[in-house]
Backbone of each chain as ProteinMPNN parsed JSONL, in Angstrom:
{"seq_chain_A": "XXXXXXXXXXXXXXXXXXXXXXXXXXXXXXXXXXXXXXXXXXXXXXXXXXXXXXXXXXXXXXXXXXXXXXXXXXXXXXXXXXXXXXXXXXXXXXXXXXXXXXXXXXXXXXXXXXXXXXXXXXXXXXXXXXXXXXXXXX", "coords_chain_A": {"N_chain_A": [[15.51, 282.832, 20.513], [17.063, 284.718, 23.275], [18.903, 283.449, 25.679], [18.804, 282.01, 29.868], [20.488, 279.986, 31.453], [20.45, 277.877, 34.78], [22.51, 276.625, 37.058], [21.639, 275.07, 40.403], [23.211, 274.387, 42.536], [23.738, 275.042, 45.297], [21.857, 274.676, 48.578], [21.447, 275.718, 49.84], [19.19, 278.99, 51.775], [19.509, 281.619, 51.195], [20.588, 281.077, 48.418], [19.074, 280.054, 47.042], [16.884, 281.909, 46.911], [18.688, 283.691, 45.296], [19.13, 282.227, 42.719], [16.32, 281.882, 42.226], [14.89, 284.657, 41.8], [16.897, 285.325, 40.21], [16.031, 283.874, 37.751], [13.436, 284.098, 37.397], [14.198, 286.712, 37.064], [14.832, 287.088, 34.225], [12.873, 285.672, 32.659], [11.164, 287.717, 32.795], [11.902, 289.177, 31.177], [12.077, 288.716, 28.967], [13.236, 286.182, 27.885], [13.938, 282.876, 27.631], [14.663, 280.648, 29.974], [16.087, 278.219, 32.148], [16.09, 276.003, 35.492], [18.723, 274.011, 36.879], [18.894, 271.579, 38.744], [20.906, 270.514, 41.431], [22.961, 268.054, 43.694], [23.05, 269.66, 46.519], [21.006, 271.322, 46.197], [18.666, 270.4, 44.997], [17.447, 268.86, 47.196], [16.01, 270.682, 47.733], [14.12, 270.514, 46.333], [12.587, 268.651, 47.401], [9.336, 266.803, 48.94], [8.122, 269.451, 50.873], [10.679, 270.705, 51.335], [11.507, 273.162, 50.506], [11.857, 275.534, 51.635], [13.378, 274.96, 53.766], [15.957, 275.211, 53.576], [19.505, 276.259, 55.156], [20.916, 279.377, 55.773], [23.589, 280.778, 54.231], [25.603, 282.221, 54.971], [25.988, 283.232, 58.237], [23.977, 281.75, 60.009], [24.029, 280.985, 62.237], [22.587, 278.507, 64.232], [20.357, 278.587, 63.488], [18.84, 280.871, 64.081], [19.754, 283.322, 62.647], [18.828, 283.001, 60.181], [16.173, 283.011, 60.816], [16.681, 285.748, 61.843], [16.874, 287.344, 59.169], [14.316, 286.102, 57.405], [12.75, 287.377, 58.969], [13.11, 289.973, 58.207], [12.906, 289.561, 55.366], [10.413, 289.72, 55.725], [9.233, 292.297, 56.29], [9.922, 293.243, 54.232], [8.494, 292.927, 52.531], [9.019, 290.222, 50.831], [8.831, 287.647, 48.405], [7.892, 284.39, 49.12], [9.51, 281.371, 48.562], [8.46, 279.32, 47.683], [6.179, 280.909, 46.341], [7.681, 282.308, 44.576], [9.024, 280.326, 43.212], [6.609, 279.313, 41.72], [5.398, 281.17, 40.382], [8.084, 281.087, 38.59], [7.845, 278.873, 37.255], [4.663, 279.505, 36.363], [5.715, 281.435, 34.313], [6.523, 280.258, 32.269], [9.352, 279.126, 32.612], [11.531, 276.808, 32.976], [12.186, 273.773, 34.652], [14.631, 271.115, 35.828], [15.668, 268.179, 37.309], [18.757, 266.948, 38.606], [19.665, 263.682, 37.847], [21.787, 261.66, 38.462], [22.062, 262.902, 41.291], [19.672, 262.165, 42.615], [19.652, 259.105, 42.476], [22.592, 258.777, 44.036], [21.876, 260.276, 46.485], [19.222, 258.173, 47.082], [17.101, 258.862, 45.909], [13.883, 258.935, 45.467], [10.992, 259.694, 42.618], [8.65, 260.413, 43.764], [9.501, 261.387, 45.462], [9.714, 263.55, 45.292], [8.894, 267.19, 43.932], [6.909, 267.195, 41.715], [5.21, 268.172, 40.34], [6.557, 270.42, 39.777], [9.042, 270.05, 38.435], [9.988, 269.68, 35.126], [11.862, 268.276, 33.631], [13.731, 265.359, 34.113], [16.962, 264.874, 34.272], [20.625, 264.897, 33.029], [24.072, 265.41, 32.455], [24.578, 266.221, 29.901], [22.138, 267.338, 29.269], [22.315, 269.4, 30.625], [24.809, 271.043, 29.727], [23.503, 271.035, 26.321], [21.443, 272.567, 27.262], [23.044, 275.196, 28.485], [24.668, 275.518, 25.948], [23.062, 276.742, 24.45], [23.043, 279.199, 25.909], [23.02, 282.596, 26.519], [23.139, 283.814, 28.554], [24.617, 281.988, 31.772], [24.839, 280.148, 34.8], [26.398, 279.204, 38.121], [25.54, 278.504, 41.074]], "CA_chain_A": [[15.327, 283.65, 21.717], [17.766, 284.358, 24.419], [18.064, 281.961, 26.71], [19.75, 281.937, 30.57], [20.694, 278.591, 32.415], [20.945, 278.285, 36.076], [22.693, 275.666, 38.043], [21.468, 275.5, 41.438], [23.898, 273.145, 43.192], [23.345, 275.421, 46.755], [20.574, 274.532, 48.758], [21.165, 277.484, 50.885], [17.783, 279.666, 51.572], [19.542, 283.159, 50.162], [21.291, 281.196, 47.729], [17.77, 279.274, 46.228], [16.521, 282.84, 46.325], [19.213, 284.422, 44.067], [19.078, 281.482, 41.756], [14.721, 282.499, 41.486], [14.8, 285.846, 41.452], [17.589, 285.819, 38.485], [15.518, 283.305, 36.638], [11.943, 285.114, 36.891], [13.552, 288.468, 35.978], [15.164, 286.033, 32.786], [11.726, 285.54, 31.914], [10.37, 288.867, 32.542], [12.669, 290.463, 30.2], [11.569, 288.07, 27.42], [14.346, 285.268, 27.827], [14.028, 281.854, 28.23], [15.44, 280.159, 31.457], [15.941, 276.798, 32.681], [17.017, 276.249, 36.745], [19.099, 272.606, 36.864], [18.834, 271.379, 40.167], [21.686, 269.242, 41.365], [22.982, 267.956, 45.026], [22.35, 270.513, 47.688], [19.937, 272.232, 45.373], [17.83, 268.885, 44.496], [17.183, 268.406, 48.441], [14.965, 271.596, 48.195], [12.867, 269.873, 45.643], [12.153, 267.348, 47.816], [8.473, 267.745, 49.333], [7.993, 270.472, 51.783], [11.555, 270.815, 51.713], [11.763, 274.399, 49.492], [11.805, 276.856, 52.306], [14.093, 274.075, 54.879], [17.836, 275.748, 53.652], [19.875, 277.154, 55.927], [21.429, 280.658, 55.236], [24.696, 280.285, 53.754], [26.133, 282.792, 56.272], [25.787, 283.619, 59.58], [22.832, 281.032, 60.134], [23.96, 280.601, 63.815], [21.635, 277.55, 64.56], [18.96, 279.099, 62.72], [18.962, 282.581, 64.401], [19.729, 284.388, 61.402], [17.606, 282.516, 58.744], [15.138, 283.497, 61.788], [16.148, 286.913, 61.52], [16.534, 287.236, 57.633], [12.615, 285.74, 57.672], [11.493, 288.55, 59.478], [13.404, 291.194, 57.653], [12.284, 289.625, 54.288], [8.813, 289.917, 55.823], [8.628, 293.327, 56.423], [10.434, 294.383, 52.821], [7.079, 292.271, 51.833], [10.2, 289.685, 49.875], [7.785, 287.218, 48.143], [8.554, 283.529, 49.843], [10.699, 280.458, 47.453], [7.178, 278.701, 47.359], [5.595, 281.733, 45.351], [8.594, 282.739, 43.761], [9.226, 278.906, 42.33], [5.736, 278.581, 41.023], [5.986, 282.463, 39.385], [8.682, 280.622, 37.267], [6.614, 278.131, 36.424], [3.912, 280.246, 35.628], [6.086, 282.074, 32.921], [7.483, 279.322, 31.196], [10.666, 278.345, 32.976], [11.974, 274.827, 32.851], [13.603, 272.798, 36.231], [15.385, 270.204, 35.328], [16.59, 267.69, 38.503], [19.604, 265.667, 38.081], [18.967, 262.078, 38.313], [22.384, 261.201, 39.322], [21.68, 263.076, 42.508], [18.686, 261.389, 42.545], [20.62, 258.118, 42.756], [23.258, 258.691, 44.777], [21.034, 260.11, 47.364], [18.09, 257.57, 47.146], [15.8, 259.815, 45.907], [12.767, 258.726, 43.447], [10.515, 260.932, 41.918], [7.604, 260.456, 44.318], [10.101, 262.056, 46.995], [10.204, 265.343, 44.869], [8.122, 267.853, 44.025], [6.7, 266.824, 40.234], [4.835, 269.304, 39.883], [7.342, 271.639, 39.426], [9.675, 269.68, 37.741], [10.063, 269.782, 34.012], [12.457, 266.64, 33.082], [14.742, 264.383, 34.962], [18.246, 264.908, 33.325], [21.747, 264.615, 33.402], [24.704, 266.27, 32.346], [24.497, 266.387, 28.666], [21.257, 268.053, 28.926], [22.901, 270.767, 30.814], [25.554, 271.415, 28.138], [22.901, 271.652, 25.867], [21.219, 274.352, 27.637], [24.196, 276.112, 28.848], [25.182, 275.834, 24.887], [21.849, 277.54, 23.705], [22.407, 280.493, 26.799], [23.286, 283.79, 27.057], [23.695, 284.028, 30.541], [24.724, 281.002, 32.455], [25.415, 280.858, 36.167], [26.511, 278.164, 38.991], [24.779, 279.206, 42.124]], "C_chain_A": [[16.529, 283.459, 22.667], [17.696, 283.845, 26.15], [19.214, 282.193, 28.274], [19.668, 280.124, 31.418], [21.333, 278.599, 33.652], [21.091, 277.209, 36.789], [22.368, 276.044, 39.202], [21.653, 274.209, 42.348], [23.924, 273.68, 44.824], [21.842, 274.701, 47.556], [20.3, 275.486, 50.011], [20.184, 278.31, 50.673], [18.178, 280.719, 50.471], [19.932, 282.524, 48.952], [19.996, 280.674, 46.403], [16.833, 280.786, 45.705], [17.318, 283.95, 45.218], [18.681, 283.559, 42.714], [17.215, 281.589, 41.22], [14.559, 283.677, 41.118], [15.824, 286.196, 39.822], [16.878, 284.929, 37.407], [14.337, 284.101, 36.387], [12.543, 286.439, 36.504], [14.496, 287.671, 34.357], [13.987, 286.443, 31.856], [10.636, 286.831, 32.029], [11.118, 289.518, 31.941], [12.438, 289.638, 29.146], [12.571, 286.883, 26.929], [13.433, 283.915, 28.276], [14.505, 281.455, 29.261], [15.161, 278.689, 32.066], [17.126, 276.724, 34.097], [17.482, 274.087, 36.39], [19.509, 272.679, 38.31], [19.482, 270.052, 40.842], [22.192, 269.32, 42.906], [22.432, 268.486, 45.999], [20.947, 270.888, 47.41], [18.659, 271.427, 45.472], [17.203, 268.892, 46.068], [16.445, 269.08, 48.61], [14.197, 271.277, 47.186], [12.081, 268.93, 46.119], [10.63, 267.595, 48.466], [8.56, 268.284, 50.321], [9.114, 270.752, 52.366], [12.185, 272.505, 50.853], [12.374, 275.31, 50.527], [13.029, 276.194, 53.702], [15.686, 274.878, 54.816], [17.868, 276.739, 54.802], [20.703, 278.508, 55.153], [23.039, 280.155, 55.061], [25.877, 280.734, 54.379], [25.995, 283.316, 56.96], [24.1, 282.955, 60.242], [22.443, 280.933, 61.723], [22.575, 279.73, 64.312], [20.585, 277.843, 64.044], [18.578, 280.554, 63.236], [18.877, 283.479, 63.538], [19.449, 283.77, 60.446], [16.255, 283.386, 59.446], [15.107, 285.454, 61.116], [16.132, 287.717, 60.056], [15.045, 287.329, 57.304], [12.197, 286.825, 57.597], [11.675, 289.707, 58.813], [12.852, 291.279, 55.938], [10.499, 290.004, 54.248], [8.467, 291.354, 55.616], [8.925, 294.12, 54.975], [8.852, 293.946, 52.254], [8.157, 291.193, 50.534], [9.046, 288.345, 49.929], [8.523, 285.189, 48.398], [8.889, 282.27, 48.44], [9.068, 279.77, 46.86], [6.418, 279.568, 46.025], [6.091, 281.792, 44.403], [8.951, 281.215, 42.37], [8.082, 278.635, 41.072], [5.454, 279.744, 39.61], [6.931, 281.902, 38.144], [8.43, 279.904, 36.086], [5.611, 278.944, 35.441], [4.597, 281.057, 34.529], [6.786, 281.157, 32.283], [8.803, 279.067, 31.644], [10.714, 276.944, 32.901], [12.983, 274.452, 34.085], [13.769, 271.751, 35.221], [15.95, 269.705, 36.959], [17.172, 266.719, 38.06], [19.247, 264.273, 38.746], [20.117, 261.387, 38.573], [22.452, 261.5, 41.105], [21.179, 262.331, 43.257], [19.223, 259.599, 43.379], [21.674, 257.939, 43.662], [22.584, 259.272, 46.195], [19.64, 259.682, 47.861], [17.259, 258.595, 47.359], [15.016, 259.23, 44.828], [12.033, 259.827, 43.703], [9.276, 261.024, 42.693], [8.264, 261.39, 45.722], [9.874, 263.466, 46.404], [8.567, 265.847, 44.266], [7.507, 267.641, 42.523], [5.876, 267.686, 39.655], [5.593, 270.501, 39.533], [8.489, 271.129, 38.667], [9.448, 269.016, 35.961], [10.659, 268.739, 32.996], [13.466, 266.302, 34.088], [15.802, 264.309, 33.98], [19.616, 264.535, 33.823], [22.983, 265.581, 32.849], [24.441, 267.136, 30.703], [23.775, 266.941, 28.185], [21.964, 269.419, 29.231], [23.777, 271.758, 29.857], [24.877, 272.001, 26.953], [22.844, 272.882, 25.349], [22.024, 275.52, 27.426], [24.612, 276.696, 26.987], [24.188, 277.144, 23.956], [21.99, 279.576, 24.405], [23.323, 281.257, 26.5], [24.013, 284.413, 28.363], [23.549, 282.432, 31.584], [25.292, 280.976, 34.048], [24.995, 279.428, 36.961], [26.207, 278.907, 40.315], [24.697, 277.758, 43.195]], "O_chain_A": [[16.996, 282.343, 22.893], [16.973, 283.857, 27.147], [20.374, 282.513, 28.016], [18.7, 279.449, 31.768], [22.44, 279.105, 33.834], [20.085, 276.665, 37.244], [22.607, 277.223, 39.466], [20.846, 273.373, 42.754], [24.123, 272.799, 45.66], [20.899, 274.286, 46.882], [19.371, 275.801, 50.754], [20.005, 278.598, 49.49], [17.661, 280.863, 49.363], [19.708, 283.3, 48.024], [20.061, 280.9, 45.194], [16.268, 280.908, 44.618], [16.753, 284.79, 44.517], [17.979, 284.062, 41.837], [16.88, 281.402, 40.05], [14.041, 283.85, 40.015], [15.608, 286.905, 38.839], [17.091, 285.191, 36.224], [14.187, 284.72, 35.334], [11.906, 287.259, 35.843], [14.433, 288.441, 33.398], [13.958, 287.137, 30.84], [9.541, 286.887, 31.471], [11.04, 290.725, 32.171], [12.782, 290.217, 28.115], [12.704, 286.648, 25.728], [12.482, 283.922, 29.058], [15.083, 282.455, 29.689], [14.058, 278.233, 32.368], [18.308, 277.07, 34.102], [16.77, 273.221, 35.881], [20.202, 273.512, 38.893], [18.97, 268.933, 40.882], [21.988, 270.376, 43.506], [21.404, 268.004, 46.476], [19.98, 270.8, 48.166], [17.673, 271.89, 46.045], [15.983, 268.957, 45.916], [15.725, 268.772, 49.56], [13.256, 272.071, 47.17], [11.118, 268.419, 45.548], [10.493, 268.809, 48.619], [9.243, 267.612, 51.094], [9.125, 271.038, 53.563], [13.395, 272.716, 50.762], [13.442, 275.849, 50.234], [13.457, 277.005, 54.523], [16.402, 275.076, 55.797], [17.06, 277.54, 55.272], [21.016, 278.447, 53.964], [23.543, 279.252, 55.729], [26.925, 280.091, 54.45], [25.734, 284.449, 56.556], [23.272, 283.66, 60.818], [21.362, 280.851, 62.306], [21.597, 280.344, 64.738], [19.682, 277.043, 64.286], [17.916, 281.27, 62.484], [18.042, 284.383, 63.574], [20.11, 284.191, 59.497], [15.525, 284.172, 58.843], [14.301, 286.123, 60.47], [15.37, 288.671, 59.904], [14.531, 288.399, 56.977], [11.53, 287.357, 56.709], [10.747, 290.508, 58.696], [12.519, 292.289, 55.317], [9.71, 290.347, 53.367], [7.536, 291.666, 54.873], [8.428, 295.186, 54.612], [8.184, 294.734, 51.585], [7.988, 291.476, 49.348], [8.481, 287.985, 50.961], [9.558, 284.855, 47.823], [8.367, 282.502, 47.35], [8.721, 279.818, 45.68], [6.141, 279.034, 44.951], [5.545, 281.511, 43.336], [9.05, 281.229, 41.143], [8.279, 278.09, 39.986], [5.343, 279.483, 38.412], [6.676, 282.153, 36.967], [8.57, 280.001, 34.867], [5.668, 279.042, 34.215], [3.782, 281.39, 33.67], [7.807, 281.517, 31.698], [9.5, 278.685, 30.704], [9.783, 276.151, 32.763], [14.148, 274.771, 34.322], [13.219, 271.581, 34.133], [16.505, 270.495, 37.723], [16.702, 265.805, 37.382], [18.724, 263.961, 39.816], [19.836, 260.267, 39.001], [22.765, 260.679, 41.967], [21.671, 261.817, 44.262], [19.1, 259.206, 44.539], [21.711, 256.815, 44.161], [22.854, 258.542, 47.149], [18.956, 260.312, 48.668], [16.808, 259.109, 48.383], [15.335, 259.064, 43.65], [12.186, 260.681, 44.576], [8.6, 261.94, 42.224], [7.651, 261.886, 46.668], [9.873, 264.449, 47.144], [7.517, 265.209, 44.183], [8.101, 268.576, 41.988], [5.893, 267.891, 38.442], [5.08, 271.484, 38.999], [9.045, 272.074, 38.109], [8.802, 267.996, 35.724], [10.184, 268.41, 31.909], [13.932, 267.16, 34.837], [15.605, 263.73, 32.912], [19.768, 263.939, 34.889], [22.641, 266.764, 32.871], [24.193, 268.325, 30.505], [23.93, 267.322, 27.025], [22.168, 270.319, 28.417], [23.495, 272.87, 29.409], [25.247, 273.067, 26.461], [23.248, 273.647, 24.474], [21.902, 276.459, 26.639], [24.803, 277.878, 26.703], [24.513, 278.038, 23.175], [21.525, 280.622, 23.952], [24.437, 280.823, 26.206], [24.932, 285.098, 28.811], [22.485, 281.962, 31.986], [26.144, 281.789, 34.405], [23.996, 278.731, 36.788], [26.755, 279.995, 40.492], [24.121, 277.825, 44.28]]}, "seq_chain_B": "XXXXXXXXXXXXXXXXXXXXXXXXXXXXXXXXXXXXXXXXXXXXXXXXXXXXXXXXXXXXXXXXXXXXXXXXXXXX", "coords_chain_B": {"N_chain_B": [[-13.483, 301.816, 19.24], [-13.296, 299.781, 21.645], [-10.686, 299.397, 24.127], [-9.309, 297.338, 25.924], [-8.275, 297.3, 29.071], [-5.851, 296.167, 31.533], [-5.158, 296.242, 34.553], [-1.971, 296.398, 36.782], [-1.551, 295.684, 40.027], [1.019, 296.561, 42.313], [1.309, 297.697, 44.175], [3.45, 298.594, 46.801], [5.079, 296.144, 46.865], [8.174, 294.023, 46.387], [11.328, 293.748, 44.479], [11.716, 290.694, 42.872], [8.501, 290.982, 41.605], [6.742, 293.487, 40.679], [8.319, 293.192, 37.805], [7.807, 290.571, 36.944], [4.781, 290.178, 37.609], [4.132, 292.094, 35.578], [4.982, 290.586, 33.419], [3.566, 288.298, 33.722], [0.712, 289.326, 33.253], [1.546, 290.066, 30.511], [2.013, 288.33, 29.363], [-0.935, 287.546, 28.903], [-2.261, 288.941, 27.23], [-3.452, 290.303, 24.742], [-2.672, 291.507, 21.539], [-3.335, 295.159, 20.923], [-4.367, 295.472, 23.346], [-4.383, 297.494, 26.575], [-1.986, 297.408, 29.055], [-1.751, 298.617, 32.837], [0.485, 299.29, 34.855], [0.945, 299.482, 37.887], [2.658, 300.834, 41.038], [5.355, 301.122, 43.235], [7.646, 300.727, 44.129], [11.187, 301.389, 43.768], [13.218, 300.875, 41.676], [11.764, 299.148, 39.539], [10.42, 301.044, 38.191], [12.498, 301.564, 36.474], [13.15, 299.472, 35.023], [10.929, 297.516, 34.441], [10.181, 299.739, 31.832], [12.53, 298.81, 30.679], [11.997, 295.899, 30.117], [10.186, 296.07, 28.453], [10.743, 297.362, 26.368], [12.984, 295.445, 25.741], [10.822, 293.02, 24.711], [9.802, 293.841, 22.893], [7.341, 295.548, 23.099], [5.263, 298.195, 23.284], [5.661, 301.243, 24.868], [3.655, 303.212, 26.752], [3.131, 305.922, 28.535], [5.207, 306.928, 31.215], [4.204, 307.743, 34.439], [4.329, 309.783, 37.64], [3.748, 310.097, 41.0], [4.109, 311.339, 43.937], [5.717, 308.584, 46.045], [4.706, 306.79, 43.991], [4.48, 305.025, 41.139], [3.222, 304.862, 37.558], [2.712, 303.031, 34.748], [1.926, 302.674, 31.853], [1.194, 300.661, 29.062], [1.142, 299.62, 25.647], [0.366, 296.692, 24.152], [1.52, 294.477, 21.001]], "CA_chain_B": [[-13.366, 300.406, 19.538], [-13.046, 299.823, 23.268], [-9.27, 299.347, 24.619], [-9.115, 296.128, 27.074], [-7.108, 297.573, 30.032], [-5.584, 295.395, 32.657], [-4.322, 297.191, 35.867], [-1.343, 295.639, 37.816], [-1.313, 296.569, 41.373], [2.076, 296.064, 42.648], [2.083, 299.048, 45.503], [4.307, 297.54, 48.274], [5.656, 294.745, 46.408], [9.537, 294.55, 46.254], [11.942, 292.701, 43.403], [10.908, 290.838, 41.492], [7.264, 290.767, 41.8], [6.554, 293.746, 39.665], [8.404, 292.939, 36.836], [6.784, 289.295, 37.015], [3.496, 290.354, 37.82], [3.963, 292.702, 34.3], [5.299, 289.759, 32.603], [2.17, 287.426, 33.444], [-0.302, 290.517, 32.31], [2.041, 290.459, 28.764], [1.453, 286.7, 28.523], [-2.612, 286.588, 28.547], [-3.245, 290.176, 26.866], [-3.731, 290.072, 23.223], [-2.094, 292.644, 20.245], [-4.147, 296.572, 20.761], [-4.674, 295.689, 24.501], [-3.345, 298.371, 27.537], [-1.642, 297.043, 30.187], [-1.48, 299.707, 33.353], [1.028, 298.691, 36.183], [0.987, 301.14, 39.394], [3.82, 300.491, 41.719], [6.438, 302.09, 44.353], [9.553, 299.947, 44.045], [11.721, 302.314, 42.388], [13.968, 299.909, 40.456], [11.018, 298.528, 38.838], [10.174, 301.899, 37.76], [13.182, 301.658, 35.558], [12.918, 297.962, 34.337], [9.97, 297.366, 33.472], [10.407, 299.642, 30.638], [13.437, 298.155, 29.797], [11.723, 294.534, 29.696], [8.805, 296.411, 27.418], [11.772, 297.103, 25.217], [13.07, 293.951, 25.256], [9.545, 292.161, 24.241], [9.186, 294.699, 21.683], [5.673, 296.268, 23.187], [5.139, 299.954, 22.779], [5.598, 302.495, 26.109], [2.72, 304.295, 26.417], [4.069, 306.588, 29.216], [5.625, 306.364, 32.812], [3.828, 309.164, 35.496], [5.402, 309.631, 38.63], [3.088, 311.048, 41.996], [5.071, 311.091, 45.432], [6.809, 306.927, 45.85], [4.335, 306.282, 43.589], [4.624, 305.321, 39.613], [2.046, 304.088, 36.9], [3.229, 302.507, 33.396], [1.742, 302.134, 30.506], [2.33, 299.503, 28.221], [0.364, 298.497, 24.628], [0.707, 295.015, 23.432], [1.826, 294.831, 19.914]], "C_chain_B": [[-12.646, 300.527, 21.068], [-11.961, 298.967, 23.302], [-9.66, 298.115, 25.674], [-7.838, 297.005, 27.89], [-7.518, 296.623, 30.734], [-4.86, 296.232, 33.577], [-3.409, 296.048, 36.235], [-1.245, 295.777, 38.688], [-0.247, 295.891, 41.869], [2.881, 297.252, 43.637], [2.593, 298.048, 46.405], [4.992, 296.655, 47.722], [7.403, 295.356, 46.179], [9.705, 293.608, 44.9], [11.763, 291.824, 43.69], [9.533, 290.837, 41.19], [6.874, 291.699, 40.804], [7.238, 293.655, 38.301], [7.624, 291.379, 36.669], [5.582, 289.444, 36.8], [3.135, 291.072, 36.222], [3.81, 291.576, 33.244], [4.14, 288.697, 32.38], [1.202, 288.094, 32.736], [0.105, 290.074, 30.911], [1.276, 289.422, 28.277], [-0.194, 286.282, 28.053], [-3.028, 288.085, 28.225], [-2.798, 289.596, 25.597], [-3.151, 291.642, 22.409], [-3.866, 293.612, 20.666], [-4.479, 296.73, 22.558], [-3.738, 296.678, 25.722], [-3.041, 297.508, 28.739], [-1.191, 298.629, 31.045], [-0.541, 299.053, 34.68], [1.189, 299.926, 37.25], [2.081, 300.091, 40.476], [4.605, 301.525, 42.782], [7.968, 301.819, 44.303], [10.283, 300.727, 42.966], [12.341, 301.5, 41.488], [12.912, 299.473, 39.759], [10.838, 299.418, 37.763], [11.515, 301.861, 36.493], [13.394, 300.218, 34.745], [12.168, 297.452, 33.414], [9.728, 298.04, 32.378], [11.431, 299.356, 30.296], [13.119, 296.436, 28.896], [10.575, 295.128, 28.497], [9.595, 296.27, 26.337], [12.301, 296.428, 24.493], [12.165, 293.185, 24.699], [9.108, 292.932, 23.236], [7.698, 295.084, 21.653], [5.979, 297.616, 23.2], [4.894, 300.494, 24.389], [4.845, 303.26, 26.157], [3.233, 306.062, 27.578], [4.064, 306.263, 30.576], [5.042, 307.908, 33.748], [4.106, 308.696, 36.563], [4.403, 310.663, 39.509], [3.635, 310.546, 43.203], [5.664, 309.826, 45.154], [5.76, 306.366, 44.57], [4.474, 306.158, 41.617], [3.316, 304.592, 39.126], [2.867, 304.511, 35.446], [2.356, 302.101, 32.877], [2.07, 301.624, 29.099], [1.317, 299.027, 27.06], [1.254, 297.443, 24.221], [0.416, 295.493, 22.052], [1.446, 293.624, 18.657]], "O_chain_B": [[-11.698, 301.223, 21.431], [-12.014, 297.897, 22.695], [-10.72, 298.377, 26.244], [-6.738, 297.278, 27.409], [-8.648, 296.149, 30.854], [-3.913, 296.907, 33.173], [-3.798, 294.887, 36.104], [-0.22, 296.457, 38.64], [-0.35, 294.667, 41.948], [4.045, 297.597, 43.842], [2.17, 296.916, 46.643], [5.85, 296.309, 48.534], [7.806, 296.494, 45.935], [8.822, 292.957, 44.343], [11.556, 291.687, 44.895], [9.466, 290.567, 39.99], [6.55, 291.106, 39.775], [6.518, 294.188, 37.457], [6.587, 291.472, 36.013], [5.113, 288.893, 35.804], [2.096, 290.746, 35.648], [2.9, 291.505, 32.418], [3.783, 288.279, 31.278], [0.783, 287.617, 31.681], [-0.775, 289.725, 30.124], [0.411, 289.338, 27.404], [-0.633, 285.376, 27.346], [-4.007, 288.545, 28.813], [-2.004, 288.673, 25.419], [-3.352, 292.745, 22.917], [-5.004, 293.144, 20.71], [-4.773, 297.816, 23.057], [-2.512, 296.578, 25.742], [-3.959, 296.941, 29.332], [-0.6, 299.554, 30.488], [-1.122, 298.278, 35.44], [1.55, 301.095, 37.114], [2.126, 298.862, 40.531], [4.238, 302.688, 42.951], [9.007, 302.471, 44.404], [10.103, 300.747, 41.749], [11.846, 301.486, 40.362], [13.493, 299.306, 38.686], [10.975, 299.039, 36.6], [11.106, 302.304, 35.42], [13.959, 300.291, 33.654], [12.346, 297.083, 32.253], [9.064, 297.388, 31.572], [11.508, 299.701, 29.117], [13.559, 295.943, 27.858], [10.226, 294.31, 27.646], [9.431, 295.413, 25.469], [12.36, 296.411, 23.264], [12.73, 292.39, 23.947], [8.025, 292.691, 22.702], [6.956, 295.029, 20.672], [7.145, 297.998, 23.103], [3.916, 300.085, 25.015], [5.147, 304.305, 25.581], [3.609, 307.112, 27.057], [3.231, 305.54, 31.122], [5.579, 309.002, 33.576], [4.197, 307.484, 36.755], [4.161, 311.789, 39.075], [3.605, 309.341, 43.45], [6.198, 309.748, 44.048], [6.164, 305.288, 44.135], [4.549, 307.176, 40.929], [2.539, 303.949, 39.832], [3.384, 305.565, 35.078], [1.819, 301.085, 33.32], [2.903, 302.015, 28.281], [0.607, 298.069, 27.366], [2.468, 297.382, 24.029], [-0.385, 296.367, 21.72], [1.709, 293.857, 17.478]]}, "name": "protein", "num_of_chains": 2, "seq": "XXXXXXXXXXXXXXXXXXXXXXXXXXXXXXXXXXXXXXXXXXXXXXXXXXXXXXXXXXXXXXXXXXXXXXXXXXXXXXXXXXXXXXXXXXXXXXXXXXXXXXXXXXXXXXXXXXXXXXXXXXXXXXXXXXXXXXXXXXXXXXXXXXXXXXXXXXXXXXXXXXXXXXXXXXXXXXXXXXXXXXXXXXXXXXXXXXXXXXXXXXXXXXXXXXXXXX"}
């Protein structure tokens, strides 16, 4: 089966939502997909830290995440929480790096384990990346 | 022999939600069953049969009334 792999070294709000939205439509077109979740990225695994990124531009103190919010509200744009577990629910695979992990004293009771799939490292990524189709650093 | 339909309701919803929302339906219907998705998001309207395509299920047909669409989809 074809397969996509998605680094998600941002932990920027829009940038956590490209990196879901291109994995769930992965898996709604009949692909496999695995998100690898490394530095920035990893920090929105942490708990109740999913929805915390700032916008990647024009954030102005939070102003425009603010007004982003409201504009995703009214398209009805379905929030990182839903969208994350949607991946889940079709068979996606996270993956959080565990040097991250390490270098920013993180254990596994800090993160979200429920949504995480294995604790890896590079070599897994390679892997993946080797198995995919469509690969992408986000 | 009575058809198992599943409706999707996915009026209002933007990307990606109805293709998703299709894709969960695919996963828990069974071979002879209809899946019906109703929707507005036009891009979907052209996707979702492309993902039918891709999963190799059968198009039953796409109808089109004002923003609104409805797809039909047998499982194979």
């Amino acid at each position: 089966m074809s397969k996509a792999t998605i680094i998600v070294h941002s932990g920027d709000m829009d940038k956590l939502y490209s990196a879901l939205i291109i994995g769930n439509g992965a898996l709604a077109m009949g692909m496999d997909a695995s998100l690898y979740f490394t530095f920035w990225g990893l920090m929105r695994l942490k708990k109740g830290g999913l929805e915390k990124g700032p916008l990647s531009k024009m954030h102005f103190l939070g102003l425009g995440k603010w007004m982003v919010k409201r504009k995703m509200k009214q398209a009805n744009v379905r929030s990182l929480e839903k969208m994350i577990t949607d991946f889940r629910e079709l068979g996606g695979k996270i993956f959080a790096c565990d040097m991250t992990m390490e270098i920013m004293g993180i254990q596994k009771e800090d993160l979200r384990q429920d949504l995480i799939t294995e604790y890896a490292a590079v070599g897994t990524y390679i892997k993946e990346a080797k198995e995919s189709d469509v690969t992408l650093f986000i | 022999m009575n058809e198992n339909v599943t409706i999707v309701d996915c009026v209002g919803e933007t990307c990606p939600v109805p293709l998703v929302e299709t894709r969960k339906a695919i996963r828990k219907a069974s071979p002879g069953d209809i899946i019906e998705v109703i929707g507005t998001h036009p891009a979907s309207k052209k996707e979702i049969p492309m993902a039918v395509k891709e999963l190799g299920l059968e198009l039953i047909s796409i109808e089109e009334e004002g923003n609104m669409w409805k797809i039909r989809i047998k499982m194979r």
